[in-house]
LOKE-973337 format. One record per residue (C-alpha): x negated, y, z negated; residue number from 1. Coordinates in nm, 2 decimals. Example, Ala and Ser with C-alpha at 12.3 -4.5 7.8 and 13.67 -1.06 7.14 Angstrom:
LOKE-973337
u	v	w	k
-1.23	-0.45	-0.78	1;
-1.37	-0.11	-0.71	2;
//
This chain:
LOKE-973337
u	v	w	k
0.00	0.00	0.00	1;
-0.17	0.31	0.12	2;
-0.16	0.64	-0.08	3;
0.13	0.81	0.06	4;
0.35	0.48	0.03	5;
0.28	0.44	-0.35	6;
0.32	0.84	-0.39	7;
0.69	0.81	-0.19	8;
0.79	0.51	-0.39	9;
0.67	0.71	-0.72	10;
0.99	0.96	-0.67	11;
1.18	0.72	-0.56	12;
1.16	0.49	-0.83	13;
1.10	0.69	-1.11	14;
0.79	0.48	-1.19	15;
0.40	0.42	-1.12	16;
0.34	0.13	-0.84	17;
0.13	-0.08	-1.11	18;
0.44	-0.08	-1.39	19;
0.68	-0.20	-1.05	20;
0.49	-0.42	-0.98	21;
0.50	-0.59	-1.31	22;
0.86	-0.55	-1.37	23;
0.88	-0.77	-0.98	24;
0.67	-1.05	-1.10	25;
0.82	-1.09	-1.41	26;
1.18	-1.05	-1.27	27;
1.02	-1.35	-0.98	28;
0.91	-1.56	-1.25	29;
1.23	-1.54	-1.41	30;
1.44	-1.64	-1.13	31;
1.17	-1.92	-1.05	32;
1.20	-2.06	-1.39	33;
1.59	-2.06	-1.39	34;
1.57	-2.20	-1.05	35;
1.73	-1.94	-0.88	36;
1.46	-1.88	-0.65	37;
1.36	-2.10	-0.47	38;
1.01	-2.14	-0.28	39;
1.13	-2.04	0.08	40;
1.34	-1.72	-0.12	41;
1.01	-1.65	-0.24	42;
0.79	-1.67	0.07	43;
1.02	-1.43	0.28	44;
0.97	-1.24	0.04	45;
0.62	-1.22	0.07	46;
0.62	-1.26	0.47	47;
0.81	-0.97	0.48	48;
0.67	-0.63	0.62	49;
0.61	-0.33	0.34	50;
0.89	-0.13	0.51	51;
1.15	-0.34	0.54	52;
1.36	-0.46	0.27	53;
1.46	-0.81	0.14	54;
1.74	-0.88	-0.10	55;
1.62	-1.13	-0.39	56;
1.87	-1.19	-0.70	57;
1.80	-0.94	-0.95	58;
1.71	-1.11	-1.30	59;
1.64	-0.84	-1.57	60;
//
């Protein structure tokens, strides 16, 4: 993620790239332990561009 990505996501979100970040994983490894992500949820994720979006299940 280049500079002006992680400044633009900043005001977006409200909060530093590093502290999103964390909040992802942990919200991944969440849904992987409850099994409701699966491994092929999971790797479209990853496959998927920086500027496009992909809808995962939200576990907080």
């Amino acid at each position: 993620m280049d500079h002006r990505l992680r400044k633009e996501f900043k005001l977006v979100s409200g909060m530093p790239v590093k502290k999103a970040a964390d909040e992802v994983c942990r919200r991944l490894i969440k849904g992987i332990a409850t099994g409701a992500i699966n491994y092929e949820t999971y790797r479209a994720w990853m496959e998927t561009p920086d500027d496009t979006s992909v809808a995962i299940p939200d576990y907080k």
